[in-house]
C-alpha positions in Angstrom: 0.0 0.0 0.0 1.0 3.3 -0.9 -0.3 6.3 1.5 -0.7 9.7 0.2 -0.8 12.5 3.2 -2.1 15.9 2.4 -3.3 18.7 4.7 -5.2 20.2 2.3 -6.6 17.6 -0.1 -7.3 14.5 2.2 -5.3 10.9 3.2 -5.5 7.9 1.0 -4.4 4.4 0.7 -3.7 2.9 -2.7 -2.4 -0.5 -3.9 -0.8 0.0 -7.2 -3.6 -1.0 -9.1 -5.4 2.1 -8.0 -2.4 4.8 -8.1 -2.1 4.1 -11.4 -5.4 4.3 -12.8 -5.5 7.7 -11.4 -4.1 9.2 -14.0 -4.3 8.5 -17.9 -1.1 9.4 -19.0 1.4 7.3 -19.1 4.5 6.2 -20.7 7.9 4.4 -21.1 10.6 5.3 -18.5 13.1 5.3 -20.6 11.3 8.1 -22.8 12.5 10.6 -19.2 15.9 8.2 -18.2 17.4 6.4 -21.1 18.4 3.0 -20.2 15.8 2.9 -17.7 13.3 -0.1 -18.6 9.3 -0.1 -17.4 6.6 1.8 -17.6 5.7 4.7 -15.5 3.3 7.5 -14.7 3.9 11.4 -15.0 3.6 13.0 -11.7 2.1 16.5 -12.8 -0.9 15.0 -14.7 -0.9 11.9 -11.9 -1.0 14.9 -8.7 -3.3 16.9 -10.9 -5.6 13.9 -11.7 -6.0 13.1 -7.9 -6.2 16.5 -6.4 -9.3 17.0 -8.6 -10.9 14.1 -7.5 -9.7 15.2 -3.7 -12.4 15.7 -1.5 -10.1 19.0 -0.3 -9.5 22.1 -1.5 -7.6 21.4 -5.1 -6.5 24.7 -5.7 -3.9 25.0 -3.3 -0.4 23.9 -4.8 2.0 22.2 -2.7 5.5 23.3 -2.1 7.0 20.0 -1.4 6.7 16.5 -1.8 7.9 14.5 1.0 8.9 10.9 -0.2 9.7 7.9 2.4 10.7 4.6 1.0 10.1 1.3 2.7 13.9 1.4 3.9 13.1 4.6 5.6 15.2 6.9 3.6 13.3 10.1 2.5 13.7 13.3 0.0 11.7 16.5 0.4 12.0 17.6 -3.1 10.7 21.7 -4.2 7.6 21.0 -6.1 9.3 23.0 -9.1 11.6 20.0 -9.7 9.2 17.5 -9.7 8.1 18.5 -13.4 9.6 15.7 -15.4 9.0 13.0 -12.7 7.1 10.2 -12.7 6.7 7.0 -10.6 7.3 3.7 -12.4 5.0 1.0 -11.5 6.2 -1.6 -13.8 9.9 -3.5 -15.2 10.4 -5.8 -17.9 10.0 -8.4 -14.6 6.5 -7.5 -14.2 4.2 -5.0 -11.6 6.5 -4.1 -8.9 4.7 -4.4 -5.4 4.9 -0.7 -4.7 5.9 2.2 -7.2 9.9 3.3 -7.7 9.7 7.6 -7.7 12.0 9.1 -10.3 12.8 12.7 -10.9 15.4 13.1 -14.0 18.3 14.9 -14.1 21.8 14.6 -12.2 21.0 14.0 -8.2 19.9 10.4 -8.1 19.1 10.9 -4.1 16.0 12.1 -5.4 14.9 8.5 -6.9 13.5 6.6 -4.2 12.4 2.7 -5.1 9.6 1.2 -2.9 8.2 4.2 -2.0 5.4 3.7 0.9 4.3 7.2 1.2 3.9 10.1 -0.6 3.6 13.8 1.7 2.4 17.0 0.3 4.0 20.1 1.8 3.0 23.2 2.2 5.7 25.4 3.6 6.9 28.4 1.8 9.9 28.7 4.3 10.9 25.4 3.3 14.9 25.3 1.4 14.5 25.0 -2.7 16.9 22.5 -2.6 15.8 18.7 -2.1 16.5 18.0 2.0 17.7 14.1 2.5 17.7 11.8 5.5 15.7 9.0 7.4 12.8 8.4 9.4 13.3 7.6 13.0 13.0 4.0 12.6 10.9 3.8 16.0 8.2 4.8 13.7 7.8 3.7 10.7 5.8 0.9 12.1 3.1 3.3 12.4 3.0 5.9 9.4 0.3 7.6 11.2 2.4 9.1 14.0 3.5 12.7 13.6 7.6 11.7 13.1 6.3 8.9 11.1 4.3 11.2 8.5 6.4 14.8 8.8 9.8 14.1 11.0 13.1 13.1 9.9 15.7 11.6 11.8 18.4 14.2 13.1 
């Protein structure tokens, strides 16, 4: 399960079935990353697709996008770079069990595989420069605690 966090719009919880038939447009990784096999989803039409479908209020525009991987390692990424990314769902293997976030260009910290949750920021003061680390591994058995969803590690 993949769980989407966002003050503005609503929490969800998809499987990748459902993440991906959110949005329509879709296409071959390797069409962003060459070399990269699989098929993926833009992000922009993806986050656009599901905030209008958000019980929330859609016009607001995040800042951020928080991403925390199964492993526990996390990016917040300025929602200015997240323009060409997309989340690839599928490899030449098959359907992966949760989706592999991948923003192109020359700081691979910001592709995260087996992401578990996705976290909409919205925090002007925030840096516009990505911000790496961990979640306190105390809690990411519950994603619902407030380190869990918006913390990292020190």
């Amino acid at each position: 399960m993949i769980q989407i966090f966002d003050d503005h719009k609503g929490d969800e919880f998809f499987d990748i079935g459902e993440m991906i038939s959110v949005s329509t447009y879709h296409l071959d990784a390797e069409e962003r990353v060459p070399g990269l096999k699989g098929r993926a989803v833009d992000w922009d039409h993806w986050y656009k697709s599901w905030a209008a479908m958000a019980s929330g209020e859609s016009y607001l525009i995040p800042t951020h996008l928080k991403i925390i991987a199964v492993d526990g390692r996390t990016a917040v990424i300025p929602w200015d770079r997240l323009r060409d990314a997309m989340f690839v769902y599928e490899t030449q293997d098959g359907t992966l069990e949760t989706i592999h976030f991948v923003v192109p260009g020359d700081d691979e910290r910001m592709n995260l595989p087996n992401v578990m949750q996705l976290n909409m920021i919205y925090n002007m003061e925030l840096s516009g420069e990505p911000v790496y680390g961990r979640v306190d591994e105390a809690n990411t058995a519950n994603p619902l605690f407030s380190e869990a969803k918006g913390g990292m590690a020190k």
